[in-house]
C-alpha positions as CSV (number, residue, x, y, z in Angstrom):
1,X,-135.0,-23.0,138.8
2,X,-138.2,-22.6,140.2
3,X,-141.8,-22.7,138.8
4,X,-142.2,-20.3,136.1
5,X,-145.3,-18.1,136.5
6,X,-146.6,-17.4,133.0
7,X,-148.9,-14.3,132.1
8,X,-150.9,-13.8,128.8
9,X,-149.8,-10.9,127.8
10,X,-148.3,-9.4,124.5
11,X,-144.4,-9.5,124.8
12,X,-142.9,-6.0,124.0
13,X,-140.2,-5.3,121.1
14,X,-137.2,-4.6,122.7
15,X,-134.4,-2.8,120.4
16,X,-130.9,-4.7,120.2
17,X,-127.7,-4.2,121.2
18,X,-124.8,-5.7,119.0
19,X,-123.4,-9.0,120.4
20,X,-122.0,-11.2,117.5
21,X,-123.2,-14.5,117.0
22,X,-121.6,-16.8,115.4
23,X,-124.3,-17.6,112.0
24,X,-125.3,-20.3,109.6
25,X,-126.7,-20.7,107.3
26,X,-128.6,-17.2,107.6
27,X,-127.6,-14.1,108.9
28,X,-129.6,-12.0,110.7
29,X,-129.1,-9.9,113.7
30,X,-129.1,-11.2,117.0
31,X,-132.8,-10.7,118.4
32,X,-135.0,-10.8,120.9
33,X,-139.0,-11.5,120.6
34,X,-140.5,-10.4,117.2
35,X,-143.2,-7.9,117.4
36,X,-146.1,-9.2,118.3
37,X,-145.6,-12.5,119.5
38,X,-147.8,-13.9,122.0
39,X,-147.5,-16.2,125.2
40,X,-149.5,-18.9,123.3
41,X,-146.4,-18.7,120.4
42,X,-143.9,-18.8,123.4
43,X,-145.6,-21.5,125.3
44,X,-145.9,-23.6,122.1
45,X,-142.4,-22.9,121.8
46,X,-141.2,-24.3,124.9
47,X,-143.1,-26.4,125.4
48,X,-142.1,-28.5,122.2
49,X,-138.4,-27.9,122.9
50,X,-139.0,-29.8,126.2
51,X,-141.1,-32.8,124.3
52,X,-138.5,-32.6,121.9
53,X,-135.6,-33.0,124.5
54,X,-137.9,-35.8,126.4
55,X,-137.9,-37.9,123.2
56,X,-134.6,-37.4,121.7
57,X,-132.0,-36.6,124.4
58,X,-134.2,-38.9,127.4
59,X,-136.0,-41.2,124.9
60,X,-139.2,-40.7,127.1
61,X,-142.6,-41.9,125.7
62,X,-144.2,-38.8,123.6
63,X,-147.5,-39.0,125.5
64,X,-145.9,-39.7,128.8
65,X,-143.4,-36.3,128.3
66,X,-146.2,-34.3,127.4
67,X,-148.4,-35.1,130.2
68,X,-145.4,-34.3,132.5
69,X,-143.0,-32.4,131.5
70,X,-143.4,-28.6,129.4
71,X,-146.5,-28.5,130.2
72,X,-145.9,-25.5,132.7
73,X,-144.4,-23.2,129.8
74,X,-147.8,-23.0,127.9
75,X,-150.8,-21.0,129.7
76,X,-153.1,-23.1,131.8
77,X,-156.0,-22.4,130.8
78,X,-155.2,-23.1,127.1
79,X,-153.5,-26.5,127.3
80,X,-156.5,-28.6,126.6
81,X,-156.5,-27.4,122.8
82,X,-152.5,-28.3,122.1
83,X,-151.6,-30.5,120.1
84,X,-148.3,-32.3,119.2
85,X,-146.7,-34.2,116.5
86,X,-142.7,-36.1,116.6
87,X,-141.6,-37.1,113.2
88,X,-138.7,-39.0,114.2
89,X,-137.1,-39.1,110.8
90,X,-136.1,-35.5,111.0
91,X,-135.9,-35.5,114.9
92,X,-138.3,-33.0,115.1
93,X,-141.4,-31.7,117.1
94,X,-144.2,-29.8,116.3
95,X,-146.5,-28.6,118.7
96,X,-150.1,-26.2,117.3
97,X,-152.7,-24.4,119.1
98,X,-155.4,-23.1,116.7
99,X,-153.5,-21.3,113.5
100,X,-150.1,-21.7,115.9
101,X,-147.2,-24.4,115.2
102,X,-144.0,-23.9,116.7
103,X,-141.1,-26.4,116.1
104,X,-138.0,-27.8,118.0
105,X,-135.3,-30.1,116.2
106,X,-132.8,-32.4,117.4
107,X,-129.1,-31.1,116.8
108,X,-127.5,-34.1,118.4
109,X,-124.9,-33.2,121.2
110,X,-126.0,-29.8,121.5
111,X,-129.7,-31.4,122.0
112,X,-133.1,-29.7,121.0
113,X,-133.4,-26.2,119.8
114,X,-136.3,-24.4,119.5
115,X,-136.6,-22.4,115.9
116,X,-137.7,-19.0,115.5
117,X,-141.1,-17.9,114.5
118,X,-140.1,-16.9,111.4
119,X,-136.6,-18.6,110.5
120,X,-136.6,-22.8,109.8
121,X,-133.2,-23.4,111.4
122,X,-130.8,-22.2,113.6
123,X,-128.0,-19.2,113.2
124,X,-125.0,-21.1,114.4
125,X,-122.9,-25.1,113.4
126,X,-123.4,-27.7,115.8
127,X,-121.1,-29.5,116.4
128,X,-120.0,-33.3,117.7
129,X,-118.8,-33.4,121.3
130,X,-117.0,-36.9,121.8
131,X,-115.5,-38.2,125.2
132,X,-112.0,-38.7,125.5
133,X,-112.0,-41.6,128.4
134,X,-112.7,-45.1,127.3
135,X,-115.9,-47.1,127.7
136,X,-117.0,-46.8,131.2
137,X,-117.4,-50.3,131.8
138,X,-113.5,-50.5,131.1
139,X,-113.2,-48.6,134.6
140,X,-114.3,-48.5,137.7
141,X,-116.5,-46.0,139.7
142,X,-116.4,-42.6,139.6
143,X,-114.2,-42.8,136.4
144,X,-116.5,-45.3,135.0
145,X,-119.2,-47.2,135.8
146,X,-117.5,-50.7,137.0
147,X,-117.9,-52.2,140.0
148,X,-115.5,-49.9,142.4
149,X,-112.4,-52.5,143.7
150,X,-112.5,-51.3,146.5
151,X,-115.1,-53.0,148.4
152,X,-114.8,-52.0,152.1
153,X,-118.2,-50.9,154.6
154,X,-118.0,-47.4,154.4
155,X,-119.4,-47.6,158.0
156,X,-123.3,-46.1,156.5
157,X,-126.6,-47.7,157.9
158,X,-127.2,-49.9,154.9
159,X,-130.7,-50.9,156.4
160,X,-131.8,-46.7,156.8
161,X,-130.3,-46.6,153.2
162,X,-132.6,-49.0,151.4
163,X,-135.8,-47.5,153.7
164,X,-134.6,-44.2,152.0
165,X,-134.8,-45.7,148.8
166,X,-138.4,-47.4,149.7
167,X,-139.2,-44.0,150.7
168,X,-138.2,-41.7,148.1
169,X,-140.0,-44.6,145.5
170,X,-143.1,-45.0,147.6
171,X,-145.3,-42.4,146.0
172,X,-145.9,-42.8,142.3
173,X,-147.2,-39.4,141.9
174,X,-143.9,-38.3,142.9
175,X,-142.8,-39.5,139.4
176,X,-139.1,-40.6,141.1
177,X,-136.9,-41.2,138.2
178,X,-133.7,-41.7,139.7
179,X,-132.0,-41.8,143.1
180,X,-127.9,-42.1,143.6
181,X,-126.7,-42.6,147.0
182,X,-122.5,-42.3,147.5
183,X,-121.1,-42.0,150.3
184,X,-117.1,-41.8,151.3
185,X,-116.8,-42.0,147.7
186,X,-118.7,-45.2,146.6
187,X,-122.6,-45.6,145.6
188,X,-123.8,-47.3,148.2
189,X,-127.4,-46.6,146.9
190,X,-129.1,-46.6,143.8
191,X,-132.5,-46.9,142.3
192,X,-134.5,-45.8,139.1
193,X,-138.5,-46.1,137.9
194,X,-139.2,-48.3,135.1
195,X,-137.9,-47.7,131.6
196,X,-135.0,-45.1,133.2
197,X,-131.5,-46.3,133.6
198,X,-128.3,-45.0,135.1
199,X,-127.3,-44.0,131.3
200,X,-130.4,-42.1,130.8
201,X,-130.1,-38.9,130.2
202,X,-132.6,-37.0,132.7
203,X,-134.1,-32.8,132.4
204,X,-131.9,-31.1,135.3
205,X,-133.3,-27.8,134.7
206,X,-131.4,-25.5,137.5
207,X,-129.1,-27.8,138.4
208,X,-127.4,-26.5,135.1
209,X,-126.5,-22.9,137.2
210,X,-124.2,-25.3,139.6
211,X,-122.8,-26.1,136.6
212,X,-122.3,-22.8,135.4
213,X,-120.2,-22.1,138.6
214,X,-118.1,-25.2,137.7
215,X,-117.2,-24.4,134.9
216,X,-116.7,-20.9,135.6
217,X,-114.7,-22.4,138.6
218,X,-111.9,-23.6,136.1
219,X,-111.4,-20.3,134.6
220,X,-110.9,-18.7,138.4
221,X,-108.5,-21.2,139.0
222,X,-106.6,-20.4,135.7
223,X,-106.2,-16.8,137.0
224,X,-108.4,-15.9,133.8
225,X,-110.7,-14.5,136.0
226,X,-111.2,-13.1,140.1
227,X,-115.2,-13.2,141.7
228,X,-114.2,-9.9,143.0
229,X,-113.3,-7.9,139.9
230,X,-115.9,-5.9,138.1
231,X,-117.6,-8.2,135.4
232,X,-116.0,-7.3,131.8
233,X,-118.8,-5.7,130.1
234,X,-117.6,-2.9,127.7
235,X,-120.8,-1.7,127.6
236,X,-121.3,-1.7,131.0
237,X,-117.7,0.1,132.0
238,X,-118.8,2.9,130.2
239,X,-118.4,6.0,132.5
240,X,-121.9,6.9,134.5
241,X,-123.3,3.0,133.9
242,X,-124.5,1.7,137.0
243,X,-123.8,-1.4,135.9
244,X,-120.2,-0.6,136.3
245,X,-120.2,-1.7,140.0
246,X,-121.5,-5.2,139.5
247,X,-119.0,-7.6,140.5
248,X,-118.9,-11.1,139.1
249,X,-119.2,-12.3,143.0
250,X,-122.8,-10.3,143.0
251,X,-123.4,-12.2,139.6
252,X,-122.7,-15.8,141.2
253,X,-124.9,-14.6,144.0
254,X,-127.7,-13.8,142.2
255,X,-127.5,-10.1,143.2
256,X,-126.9,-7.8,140.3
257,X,-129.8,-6.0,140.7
258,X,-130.4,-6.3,136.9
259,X,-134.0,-5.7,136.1
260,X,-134.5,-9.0,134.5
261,X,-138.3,-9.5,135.4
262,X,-139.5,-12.9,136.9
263,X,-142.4,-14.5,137.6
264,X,-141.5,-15.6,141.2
265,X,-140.2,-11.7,141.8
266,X,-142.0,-10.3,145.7
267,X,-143.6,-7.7,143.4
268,X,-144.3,-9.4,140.0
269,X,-147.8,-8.4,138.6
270,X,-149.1,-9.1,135.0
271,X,-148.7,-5.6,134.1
272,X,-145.2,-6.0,134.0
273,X,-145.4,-7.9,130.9
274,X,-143.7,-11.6,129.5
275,X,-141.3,-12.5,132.3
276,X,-137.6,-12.1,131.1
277,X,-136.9,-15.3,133.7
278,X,-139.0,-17.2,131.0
279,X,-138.5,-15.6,127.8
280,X,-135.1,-16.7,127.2
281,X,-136.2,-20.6,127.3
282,X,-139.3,-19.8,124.9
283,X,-138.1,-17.1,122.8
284,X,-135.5,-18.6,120.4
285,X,-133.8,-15.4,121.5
286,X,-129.9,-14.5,121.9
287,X,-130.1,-15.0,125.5
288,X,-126.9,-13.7,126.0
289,X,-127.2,-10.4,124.3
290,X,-131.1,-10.1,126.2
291,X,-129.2,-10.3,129.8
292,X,-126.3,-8.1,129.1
293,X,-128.4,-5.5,128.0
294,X,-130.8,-5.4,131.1
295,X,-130.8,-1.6,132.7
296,X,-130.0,-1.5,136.7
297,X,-132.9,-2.4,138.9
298,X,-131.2,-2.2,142.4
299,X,-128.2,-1.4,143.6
300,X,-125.4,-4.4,143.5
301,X,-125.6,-6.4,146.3
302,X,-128.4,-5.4,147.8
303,X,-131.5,-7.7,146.6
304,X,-131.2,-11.2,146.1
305,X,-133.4,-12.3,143.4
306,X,-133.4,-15.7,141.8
307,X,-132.9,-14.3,138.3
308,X,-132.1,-15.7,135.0
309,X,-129.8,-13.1,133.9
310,X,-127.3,-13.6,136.5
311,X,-125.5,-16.9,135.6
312,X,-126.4,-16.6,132.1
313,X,-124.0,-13.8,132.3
314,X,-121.3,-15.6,134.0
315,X,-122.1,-18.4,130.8
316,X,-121.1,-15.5,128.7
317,X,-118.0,-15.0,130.8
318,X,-117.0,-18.6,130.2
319,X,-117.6,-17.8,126.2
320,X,-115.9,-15.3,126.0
321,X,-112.6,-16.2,127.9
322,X,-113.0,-20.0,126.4
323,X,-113.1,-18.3,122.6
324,X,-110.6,-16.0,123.3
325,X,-108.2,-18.6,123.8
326,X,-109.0,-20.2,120.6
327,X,-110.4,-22.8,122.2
328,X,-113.9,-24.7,120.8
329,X,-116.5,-23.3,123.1
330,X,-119.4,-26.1,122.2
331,X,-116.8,-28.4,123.4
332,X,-114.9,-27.1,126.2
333,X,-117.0,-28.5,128.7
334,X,-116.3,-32.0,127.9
335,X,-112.8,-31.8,127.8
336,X,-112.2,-29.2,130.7
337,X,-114.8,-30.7,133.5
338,X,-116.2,-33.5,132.1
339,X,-113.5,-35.9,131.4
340,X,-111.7,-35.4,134.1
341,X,-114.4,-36.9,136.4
342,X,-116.0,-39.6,134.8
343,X,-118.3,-38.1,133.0
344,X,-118.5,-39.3,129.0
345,X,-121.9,-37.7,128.3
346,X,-123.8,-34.6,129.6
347,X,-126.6,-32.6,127.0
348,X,-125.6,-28.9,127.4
349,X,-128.6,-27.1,124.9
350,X,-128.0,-24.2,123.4
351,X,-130.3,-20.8,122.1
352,X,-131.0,-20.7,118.4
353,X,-127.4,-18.3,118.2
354,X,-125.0,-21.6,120.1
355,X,-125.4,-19.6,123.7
356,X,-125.4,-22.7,126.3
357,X,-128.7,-22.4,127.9
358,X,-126.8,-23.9,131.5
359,X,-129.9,-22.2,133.6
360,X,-132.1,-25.2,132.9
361,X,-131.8,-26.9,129.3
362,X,-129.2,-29.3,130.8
363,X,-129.7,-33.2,130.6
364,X,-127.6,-35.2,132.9
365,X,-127.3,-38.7,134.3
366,X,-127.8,-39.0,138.3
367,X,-124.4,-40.7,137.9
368,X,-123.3,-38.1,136.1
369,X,-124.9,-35.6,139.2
370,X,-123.2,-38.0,141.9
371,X,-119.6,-36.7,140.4
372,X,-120.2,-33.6,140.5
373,X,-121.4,-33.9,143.9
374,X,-118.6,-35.9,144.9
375,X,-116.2,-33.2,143.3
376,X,-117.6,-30.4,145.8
377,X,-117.3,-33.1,148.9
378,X,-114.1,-33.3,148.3
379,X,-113.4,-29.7,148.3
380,X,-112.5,-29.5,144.8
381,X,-109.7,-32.0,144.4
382,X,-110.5,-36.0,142.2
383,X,-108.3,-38.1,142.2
384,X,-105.5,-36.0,144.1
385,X,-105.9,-33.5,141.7
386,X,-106.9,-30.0,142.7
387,X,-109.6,-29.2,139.9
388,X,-111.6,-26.0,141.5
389,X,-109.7,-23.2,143.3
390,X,-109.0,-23.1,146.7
391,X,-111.9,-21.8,148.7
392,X,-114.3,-22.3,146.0
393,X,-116.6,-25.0,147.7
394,X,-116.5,-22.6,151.0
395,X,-118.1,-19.5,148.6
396,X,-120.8,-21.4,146.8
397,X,-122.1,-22.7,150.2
398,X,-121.8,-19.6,152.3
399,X,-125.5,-17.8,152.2
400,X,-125.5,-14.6,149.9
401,X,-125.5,-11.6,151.9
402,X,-128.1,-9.7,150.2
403,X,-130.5,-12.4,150.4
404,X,-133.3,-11.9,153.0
405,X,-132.9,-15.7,154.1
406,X,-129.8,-18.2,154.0
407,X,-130.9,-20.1,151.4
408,X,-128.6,-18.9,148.8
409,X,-124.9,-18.8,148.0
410,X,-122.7,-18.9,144.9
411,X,-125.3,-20.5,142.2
412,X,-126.0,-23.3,145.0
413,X,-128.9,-23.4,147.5
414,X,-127.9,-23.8,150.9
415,X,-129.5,-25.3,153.8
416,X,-129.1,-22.0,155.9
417,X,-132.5,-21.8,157.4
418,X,-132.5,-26.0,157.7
419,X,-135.5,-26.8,156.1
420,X,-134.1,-29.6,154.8
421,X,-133.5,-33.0,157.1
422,X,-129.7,-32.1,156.4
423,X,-127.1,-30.2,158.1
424,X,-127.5,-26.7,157.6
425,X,-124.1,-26.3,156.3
426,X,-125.1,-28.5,153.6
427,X,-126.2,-27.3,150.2
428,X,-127.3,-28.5,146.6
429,X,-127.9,-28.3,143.1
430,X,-131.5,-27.4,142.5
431,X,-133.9,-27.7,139.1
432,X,-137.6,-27.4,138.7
433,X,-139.9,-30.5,138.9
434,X,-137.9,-32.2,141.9
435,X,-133.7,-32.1,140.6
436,X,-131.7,-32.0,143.5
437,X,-128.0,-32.9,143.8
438,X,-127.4,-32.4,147.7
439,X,-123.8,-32.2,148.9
440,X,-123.1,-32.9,152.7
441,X,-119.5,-32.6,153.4
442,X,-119.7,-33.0,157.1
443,X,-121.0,-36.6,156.3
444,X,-119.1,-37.7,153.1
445,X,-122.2,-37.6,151.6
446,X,-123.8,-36.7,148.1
447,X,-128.0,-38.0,147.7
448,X,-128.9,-37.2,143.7
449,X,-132.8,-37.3,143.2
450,X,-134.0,-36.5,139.8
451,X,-137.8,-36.9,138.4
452,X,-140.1,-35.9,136.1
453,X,-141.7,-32.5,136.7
454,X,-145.6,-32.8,137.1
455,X,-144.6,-34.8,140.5
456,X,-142.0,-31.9,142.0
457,X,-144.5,-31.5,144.8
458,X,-145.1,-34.6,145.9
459,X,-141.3,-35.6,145.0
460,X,-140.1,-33.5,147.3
461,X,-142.2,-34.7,150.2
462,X,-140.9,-37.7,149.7
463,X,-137.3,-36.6,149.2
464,X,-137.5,-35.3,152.7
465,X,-138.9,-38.5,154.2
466,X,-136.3,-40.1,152.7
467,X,-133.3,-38.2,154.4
468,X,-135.2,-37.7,157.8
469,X,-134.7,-41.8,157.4
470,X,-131.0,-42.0,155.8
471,X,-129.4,-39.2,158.1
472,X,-129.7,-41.0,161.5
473,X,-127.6,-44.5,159.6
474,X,-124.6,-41.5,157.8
475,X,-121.8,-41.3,160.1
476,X,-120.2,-37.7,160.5
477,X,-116.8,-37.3,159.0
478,X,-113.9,-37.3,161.8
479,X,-113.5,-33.7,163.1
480,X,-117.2,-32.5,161.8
């Protein structure tokens, strides 16, 4: 995800299309922003989900997470007057400007959820996702977090390594929480700031949309779905709907051409109203139903666009083939992807309707990260056990064709234009305020940085000091 750029503007009504959501304890319609609601309403709103999640899912210091990270939901030139208040009995945030408040409540494993404006509560059941696997200190790495047995020199530079750590540490503006070094497999560097550990649970933001793909990868190989058939929207199969042509391939590739208005769009302007890109973390909204229901912008496939509505879509895809089945949909994740790497713990956050919000409110270890990373290394297959579809790894990291620049592929950047100090057939998970999970096949290599987001600038600097240093002391893979 990148930077959202937020306007003061009053947000539209837009009518509603019928998706059902599942509902409790009220029942209302699925909507979108009440009439009238304002940016400083929105901004609260977000903003106290994101405190909410620092505190509860991270266990961050309140003042800390406020100073950096949310702030960038509420408008600039307003933030001095906000207040907050955490009352940890009922895991729940507050957060006023003026006559404003706008609350966000902990709902254990489905993390922080911001509450409507008018509606104390939430329209779906949460529910308990346990891990299957046993304690992780039962097992070794990746399956757990023991000591791996096997012990041999992978053959890396450890000397470059811990420079790289020095490196990607050295700025405390940069607000480095956590950096996970593996390579050939085995952590061969790790390193967190004060008061973070490997079992924290850390904001990924769009790191969440590689996720998506994952997830989504399973289904693919199930035969439940192909990227090249036109995405399953009764609506949208209508005849005349231009929508009709959108593949789920253009969807994966960010190039639906859905006018789903961003802040970071070549031709965005104020007048355009309440970004969409934005809306659906700050408007307790059905942020399913808000995407599907997007008119045609562009023609498919021929404007790339990093765009919210695109793998929120191919979330929806994942709902409604993991429902359909019969199959717990709040759960899936864990027992489809999840324990089968490693992973015991991972804080996928839902909408206000129990819609995973997998485009950036995602909370993850950089353990958790370096697995998933390790997964796309090795081309799909843990453990000897092919887990993504053949090809898959080769589509995510091929640059989109309707993108003006290589830098994107199947809800992955890619290095194509190398600004990175990496191959440029690498490519990476990327989330807003410095997330990166950055996959190097031709190395063995996966480097997981993750930080706080008012140092995603500076961070970043620094992430690309660090792999000028480490890349030199990586040796290639045979046959690279």
């Amino acid at each position: 995800m990148r930077k959202f750029t937020l306007v003061v503007v009053v947000v539209a009504v837009v009518a509603l299309s019928s998706v059902e959501a599942q509902q409790t304890p009220a029942r209302r319609p699925a909507a979108f922003a009440p009439e009238g609601i304002t940016p400083i309403s929105l901004g609260l709103a977000g903003y106290a989900k994101v405190l909410c999640s620092a505190v509860f899912v991270s266990e961050r210091d309140p003042a800390e997470a406020f100073k950096d990270s949310g702030y960038f939901l509420f408008p600039d030139e307003h933030r001095k007057d906000v207040t907050y208040a955490v009352d940890r009995a009922q895991k729940l945030v507050r957060m006023t400007h003026g006559s404003i408040t706008r609350t966000a409540k902990f709902y254990g494993d489905q993390g922080c959820i911001i509450h409507p404006e008018d509606h104390d509560g939430i329209y779906f059941t949460p529910v308990p996702v346990k891990t299957r696997l046993p304690d992780a200190v039962s097992q070794p790495w990746p399956m757990g977090d023991a000591a791996s047995k096997d012990e041999a020199d992978t053959g890396i530079d450890r000397a470059r390594v811990e420079k790289a750590l020095d490196l990607a540490f050295a700025d405390p503006a940069a607000l480095t929480a956590a950096v996970v070094i593996v390579h050939k497999g085995r952590i061969v560097g790790e390193r967190y700031m004060p008061g973070i550990t490997k079992d924290t649970q850390l904001e990924s933001w769009s790191m969440g949309k590689s996720l998506t793909a994952t997830l989504f990868a399973l289904l693919v190989k199930d035969g439940v779905y192909k990227i090249d058939q036109p995405v399953p929207v009764p609506e949208w199969r209508k005849p005349g709907d231009p929508r009709g042509a959108i593949t789920i391939a253009d969807l994966l590739h960010m190039s639906s051409g859905l006018r789903f208005i961003a802040g970071q769009d070549p031709d965005y302007s104020v007048d355009k109203g309440y970004p969409d890109h934005t809306l659906i973390y700050t408007g307790a909204i059905d942020a399913f139903t808000h995407s599907l229901t997007r008119p045609q912008q562009f023609p498919p496939n021929t404007e790339g666009r990093y765009r919210n509505s695109d793998p929120l879509i191919v979330g929806w895809l994942v709902k409604q083939a993991v429902t359909k089945r019969g199959e717990q949909y709040l759960t899936w994740p864990q027992r489809a992807l999840f324990d089968r790497i490693g992973i015991r713990r991972q804080v996928l956050e839902t909408d206000p309707y129990g819609n995973f919000l997998l485009t950036g409110y995602d909370y993850g270890t950089a353990r958790n990260w370096a697995r998933i990373g390790q997964l796309y290394v090795q081309d799909g297959v843990w453990q000897g056990q092919r887990l993504l579809p053949e090809g898959w790894t080769t589509f995510v990291s091929t640059p989109a064709t309707a993108w003006k620049q290589p830098v994107y592929g199947g809800l992955f950047w890619v290095n194509g234009d190398g600004a990175w100090p990496i191959p440029k057939s690498a490519y990476f998970a990327n989330g807003a305020g410095g997330q990166r999970t950055i996959i190097i096949p031709s190395h063995d290599l996966v480097v997981v940085r993750m930080g706080h987001y008012r140092g995603d600038r500076v961070g970043m600097d620094a992430l690309k000091r660090a792999l000028a240093e480490l890349m030199p002391g990586v040796p290639p893979r045979q046959g690279s």
